[in-house]
C-alpha positions as CSV (number, residue, x, y, z in Angstrom):
1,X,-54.2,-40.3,43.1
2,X,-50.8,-41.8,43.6
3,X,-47.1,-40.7,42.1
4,X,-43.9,-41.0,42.9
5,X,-41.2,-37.9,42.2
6,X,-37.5,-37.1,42.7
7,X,-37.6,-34.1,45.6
8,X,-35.3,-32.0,42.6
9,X,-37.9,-32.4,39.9
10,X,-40.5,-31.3,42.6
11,X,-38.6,-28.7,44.7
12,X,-38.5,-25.6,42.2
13,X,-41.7,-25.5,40.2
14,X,-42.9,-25.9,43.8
15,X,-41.1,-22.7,44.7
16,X,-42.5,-20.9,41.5
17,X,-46.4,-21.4,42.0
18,X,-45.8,-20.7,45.4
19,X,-44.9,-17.2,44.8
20,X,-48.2,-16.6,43.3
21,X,-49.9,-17.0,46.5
22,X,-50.5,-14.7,49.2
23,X,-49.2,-15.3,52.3
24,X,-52.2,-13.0,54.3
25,X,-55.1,-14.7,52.4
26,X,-58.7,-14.5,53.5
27,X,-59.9,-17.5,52.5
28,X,-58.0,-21.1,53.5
29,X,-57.6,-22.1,49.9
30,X,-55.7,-19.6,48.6
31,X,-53.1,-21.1,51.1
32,X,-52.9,-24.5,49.1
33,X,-51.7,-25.5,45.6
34,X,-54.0,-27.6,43.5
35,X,-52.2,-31.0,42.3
36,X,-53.2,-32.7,39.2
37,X,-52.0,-35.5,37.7
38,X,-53.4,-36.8,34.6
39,X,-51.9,-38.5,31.6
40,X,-48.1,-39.0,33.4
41,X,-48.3,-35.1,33.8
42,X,-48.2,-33.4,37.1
43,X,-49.6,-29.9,37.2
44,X,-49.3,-27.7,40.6
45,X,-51.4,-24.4,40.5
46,X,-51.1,-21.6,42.9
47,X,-53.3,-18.6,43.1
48,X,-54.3,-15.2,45.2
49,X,-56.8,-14.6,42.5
50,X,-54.6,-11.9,41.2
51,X,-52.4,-14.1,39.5
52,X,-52.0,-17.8,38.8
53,X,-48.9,-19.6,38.0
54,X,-49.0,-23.4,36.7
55,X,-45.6,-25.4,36.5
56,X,-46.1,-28.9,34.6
57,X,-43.8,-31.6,35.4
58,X,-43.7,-35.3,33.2
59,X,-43.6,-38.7,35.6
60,X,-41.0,-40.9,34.7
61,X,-42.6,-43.4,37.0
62,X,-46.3,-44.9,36.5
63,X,-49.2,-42.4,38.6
64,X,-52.6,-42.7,39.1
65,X,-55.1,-40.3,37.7
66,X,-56.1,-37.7,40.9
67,X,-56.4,-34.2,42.1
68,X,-56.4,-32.7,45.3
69,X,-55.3,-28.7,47.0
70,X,-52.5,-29.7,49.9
71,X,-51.0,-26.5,51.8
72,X,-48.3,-25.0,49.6
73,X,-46.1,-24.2,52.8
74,X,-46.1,-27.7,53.6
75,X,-45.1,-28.9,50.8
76,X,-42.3,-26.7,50.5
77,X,-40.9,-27.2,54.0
78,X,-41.2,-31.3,53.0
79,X,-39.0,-30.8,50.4
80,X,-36.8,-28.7,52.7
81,X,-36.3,-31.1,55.0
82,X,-35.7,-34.1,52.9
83,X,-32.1,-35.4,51.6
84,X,-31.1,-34.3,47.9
85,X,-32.1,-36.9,45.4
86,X,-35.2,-38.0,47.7
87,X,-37.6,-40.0,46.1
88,X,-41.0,-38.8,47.6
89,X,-44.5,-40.9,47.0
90,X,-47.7,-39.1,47.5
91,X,-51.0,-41.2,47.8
92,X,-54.4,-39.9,48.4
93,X,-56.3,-41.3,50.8
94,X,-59.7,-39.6,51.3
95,X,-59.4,-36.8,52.7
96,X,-55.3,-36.5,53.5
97,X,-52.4,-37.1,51.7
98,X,-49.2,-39.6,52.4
99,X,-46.1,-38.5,51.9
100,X,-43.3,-40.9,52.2
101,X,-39.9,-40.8,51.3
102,X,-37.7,-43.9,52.7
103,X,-38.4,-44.1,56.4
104,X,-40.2,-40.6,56.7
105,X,-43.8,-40.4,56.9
106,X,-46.6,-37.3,56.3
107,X,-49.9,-37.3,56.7
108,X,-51.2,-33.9,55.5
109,X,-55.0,-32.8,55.8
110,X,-56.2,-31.5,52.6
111,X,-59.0,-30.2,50.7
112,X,-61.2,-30.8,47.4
113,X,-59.7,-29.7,44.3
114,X,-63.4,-28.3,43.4
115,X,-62.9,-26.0,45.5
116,X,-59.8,-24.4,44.3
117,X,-60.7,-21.1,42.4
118,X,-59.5,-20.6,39.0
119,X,-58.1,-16.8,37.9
120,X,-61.5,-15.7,35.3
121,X,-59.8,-15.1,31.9
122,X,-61.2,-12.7,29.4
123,X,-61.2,-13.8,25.7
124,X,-57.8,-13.1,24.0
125,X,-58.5,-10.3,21.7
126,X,-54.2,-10.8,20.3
127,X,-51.8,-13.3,20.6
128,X,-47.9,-13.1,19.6
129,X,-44.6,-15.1,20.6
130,X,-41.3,-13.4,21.8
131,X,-37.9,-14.5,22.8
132,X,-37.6,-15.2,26.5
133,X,-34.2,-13.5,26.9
134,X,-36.1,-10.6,25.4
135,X,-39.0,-10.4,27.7
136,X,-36.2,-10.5,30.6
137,X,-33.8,-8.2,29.8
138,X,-36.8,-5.9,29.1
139,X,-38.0,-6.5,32.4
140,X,-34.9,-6.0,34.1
141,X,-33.9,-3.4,32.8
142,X,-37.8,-1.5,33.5
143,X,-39.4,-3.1,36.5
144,X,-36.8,-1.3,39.6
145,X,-38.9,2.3,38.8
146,X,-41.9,0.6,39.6
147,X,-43.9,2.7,41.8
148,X,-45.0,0.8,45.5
149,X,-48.3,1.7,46.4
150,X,-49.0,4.8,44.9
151,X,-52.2,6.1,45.3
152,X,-51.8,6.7,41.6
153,X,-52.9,2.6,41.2
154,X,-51.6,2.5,37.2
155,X,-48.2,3.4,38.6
156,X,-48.0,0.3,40.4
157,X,-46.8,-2.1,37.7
158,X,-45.0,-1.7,34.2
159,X,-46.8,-0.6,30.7
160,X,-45.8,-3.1,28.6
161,X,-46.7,-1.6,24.5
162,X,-46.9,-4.4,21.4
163,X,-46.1,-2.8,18.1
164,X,-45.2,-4.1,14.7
165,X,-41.8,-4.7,14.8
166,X,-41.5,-3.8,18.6
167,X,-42.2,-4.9,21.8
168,X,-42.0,-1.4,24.4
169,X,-41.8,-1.8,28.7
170,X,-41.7,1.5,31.0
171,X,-42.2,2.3,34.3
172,X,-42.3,5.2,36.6
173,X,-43.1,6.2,40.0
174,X,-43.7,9.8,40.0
175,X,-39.7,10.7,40.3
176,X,-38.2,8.3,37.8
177,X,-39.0,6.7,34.8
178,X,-37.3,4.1,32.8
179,X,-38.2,3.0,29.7
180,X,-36.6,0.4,27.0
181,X,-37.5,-0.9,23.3
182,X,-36.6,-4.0,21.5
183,X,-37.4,-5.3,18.1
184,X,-39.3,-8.5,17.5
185,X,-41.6,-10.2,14.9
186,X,-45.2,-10.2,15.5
187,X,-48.0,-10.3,12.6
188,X,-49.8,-7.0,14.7
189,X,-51.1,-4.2,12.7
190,X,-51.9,-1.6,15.2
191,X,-50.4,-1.0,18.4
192,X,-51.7,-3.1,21.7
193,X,-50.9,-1.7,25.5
194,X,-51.6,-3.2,28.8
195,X,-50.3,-2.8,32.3
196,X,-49.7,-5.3,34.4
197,X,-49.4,-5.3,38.2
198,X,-46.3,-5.8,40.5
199,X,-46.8,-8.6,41.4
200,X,-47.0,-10.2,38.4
201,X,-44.1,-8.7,37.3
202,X,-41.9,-10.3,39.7
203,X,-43.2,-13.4,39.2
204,X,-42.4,-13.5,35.9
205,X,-39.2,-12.5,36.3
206,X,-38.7,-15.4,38.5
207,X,-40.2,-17.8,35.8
208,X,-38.0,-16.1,33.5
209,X,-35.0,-16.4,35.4
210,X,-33.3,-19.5,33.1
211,X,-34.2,-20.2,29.6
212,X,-34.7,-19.5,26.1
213,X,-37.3,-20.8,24.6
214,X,-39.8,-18.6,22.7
215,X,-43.0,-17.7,25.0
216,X,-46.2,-17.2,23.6
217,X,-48.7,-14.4,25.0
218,X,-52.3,-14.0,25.1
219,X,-53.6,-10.6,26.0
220,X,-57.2,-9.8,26.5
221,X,-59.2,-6.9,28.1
222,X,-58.5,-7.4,31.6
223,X,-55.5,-10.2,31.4
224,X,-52.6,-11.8,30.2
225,X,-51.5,-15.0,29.5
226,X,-47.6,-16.0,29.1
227,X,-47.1,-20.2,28.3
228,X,-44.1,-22.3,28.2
229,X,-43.7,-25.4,27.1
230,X,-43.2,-26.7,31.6
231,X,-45.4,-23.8,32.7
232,X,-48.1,-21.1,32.2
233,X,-48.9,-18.0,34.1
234,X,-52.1,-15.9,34.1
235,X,-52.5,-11.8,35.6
236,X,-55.3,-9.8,35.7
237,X,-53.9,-6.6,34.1
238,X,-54.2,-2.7,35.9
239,X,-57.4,-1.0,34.3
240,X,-56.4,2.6,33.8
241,X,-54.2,4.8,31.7
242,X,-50.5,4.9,31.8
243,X,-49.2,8.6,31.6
244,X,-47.4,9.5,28.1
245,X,-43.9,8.6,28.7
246,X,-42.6,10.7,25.4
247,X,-43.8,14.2,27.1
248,X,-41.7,12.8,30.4
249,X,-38.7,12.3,27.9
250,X,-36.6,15.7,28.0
251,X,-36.4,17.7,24.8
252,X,-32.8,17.5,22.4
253,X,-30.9,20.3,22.8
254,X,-29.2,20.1,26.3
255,X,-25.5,19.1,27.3
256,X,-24.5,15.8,27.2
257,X,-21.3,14.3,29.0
258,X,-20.1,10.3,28.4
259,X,-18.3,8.8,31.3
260,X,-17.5,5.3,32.5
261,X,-20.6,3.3,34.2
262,X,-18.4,1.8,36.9
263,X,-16.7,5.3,37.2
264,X,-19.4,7.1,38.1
265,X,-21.0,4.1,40.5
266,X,-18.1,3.9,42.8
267,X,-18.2,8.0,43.3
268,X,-22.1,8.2,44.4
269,X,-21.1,4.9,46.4
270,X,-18.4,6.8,48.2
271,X,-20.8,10.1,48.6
272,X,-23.6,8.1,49.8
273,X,-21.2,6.4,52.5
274,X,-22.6,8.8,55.6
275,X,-26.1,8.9,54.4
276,X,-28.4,6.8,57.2
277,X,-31.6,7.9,55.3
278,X,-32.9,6.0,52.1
279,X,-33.6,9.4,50.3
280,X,-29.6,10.4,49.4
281,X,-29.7,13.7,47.7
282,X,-26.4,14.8,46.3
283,X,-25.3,18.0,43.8
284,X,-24.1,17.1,40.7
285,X,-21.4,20.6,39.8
286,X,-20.9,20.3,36.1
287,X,-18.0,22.4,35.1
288,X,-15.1,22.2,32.1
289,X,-13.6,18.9,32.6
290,X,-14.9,18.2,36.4
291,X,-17.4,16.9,37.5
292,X,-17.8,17.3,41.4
293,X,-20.5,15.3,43.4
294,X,-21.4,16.7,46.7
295,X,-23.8,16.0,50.0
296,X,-24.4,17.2,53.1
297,X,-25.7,14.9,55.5
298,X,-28.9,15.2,58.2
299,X,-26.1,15.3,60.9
300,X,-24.3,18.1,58.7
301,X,-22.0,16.1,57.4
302,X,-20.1,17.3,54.5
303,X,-19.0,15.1,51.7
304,X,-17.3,16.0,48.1
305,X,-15.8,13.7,44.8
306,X,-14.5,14.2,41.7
307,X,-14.5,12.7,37.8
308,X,-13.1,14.1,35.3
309,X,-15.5,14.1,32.3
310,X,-15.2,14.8,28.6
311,X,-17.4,18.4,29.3
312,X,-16.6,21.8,28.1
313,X,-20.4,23.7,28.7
314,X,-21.5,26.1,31.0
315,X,-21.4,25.2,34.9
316,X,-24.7,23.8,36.1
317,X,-25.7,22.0,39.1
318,X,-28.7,19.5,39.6
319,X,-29.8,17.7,42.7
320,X,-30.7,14.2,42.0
321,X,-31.4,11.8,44.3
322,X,-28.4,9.2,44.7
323,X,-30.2,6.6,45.6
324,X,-32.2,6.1,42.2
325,X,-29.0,7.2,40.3
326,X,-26.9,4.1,41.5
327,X,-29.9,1.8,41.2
328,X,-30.0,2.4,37.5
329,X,-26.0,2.0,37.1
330,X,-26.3,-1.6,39.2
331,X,-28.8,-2.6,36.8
332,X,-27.4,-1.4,33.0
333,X,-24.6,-3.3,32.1
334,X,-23.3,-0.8,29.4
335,X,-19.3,0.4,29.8
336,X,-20.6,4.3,29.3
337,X,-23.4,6.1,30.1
338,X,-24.5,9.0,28.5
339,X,-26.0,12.0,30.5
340,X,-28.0,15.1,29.2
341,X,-29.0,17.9,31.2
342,X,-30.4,21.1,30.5
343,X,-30.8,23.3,34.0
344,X,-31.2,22.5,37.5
345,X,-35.2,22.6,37.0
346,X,-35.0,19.7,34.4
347,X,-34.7,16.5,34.7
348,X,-31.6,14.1,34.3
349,X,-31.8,11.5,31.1
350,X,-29.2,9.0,30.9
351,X,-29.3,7.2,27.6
352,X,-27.7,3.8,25.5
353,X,-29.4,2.5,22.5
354,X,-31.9,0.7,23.4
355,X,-32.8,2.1,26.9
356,X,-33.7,5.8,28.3
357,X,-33.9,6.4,32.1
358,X,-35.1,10.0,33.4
359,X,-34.7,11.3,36.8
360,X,-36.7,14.2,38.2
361,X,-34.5,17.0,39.5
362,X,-34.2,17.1,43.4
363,X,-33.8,20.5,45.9
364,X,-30.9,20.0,48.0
């Protein structure tokens, strides 16, 4: 095996498929990303078994035919090091790899690329294409209510639901729960869900990050596939059942208040200021044209601010946790929010077309 690359052309994909491996593995393999080059086309694979993330990347210069699994930290910290517009030449020779670029030498140990494992795929029982700035604005506007290692495993990742017409993400963590729809074209006659880890959902939001190019997906039983035309990805999908986000969704019929995004942001900002714990809860005093946010700190603090809303219902106050409150306004980029409440024992839903975001109700 032999090619020469510019460090640029290298650096990123490099950064990509080595967010799919894990940094505590148990086996010395999992460390490395498999190189392949074949037909003018480098391929780097990175795996934790969980997820595998290929990046492909056409040689301008001539190559010889080779594979070989070199440590993906290495490799990384190579291109770190060298000047921008590097050209860097990797040769094989038995069982170590030469790196050179200009008057700077490596010689890194590596190991045979039969042993590098392969993520098992299950047959693809649909297949569809969807926009890639769909697929990212879905996920970004979804993936923060993730739950983190909840016991309750199927909350640990986002249910993403394939409809005719409609493409469907939510996610929840036992006090939140976010959910958003957007139409797209498939050729599916019933409705297809899967969930799919965490992990995986960052990563493809990192190889989503830039782009527009359709992506095509392959769903089985227990994976998915997403390809582009420079690089492919492969999860093993979360085996369970995703609670029914509809009964989570409050009923019609409560108050509802519209307000500025920014508005509102900058006033939990301002109440959260003294808080030194992660978990901010505030009261939210709805009253005829105020509304008053308050807190009291763990040191006894005592904090108050005001908006004037657009409100003229009963006065109600519901604790809320601040915390997951400004999260959502960081993330939706919508000039109003809209806010429905029904008592203090029911949750908070704030609303825009496309996009539904419930918080649980919180005892101050």
């Amino acid at each position: 095996m032999q090619f020469t690359i510019q460090r640029e052309a290298l650096f990123k994909p490099l950064q990509r498929v080595a967010g799919a491996i894990e940094r505590r593995q148990t086996r010395p393999i999992l460390a490395n990303v498999l190189v392949v080059v074949k037909n003018q086309l480098l391929s780097l694979t990175g795996t934790d078994l969980e997820v595998e993330m290929v990046a492909r990347i056409p040689l301008s210069q001539s190559a010889q035919s080779g594979a070989i699994a070199i440590s993906g930290k290495k490799l990384i910290d190579i291109c770190k090091a060298l000047p921008e517009q590097a050209l860097i030449s990797f040769t094989l020779m038995e069982n170590k790899v030469l790196v050179c670029s200009k008057r700077s030498r490596y010689s890194i140990a590596c190991l045979p690329a039969e042993n590098f494992p392969k993520v098992e795929e299950s047959v693809g029982d649909i297949e569809l294409s969807i926009p890639q700035s769909v697929f990212r604005q879905l996920l970004e506007l979804v993936c923060f209510a993730m739950a983190q290692q909840d016991v309750r495993y199927y909350l640990n990742g986002v249910l993403m639901v394939f409809s005719p017409g409609e493409v469907r993400m939510v996610a929840a963590d036992g006090h939140r729960l976010a959910t958003m729809a957007l139409p797209i074209h498939t050729h599916l006659t019933a409705q297809h869900a899967v969930i799919v880890p965490r992990k995986a959902v960052s990563e493809l939001q990192r190889l989503l990050a830039e782009g527009e190019e359709e992506i095509g997906l392959v769903i089985g039983k227990h994976h998915l596939r997403a390809v582009m035309t420079h690089s492919s990805f492969i999860t093993k999908l979360i085996e369970g059942k995703f609670p029914d986000y509809q009964r989570v969704l409050p009923a019609s019929g409560g108050h509802e208040v519209i307000l500025p995004r920014e508005q509102l942001r900058q006033a939990l900002l301002r109440v959260s200021a003294l808080f030194t714990d992660k978990y901010k809860g505030v009261g939210l005093q709805f009253s005829p044209h105020l509304l008053r946010i308050i807190a009291v700190t763990q040191d006894k603090d005592e904090v108050e601010d005001e908006i004037e809303i657009p409100y003229e219902g009963p006065a109600l106050e519901i604790g809320a946790n601040a915390s997951y409150l400004i999260e959502y306004l960081n993330i939706v980029k919508a000039d109003q929010v809209k806010i429905t409440f029904t008592s203090p024992d029911h949750a908070l839903l704030f609303e825009e077309t496309t996009h539904a975001y419930v918080v649980m109700p919180m005892r101050l």
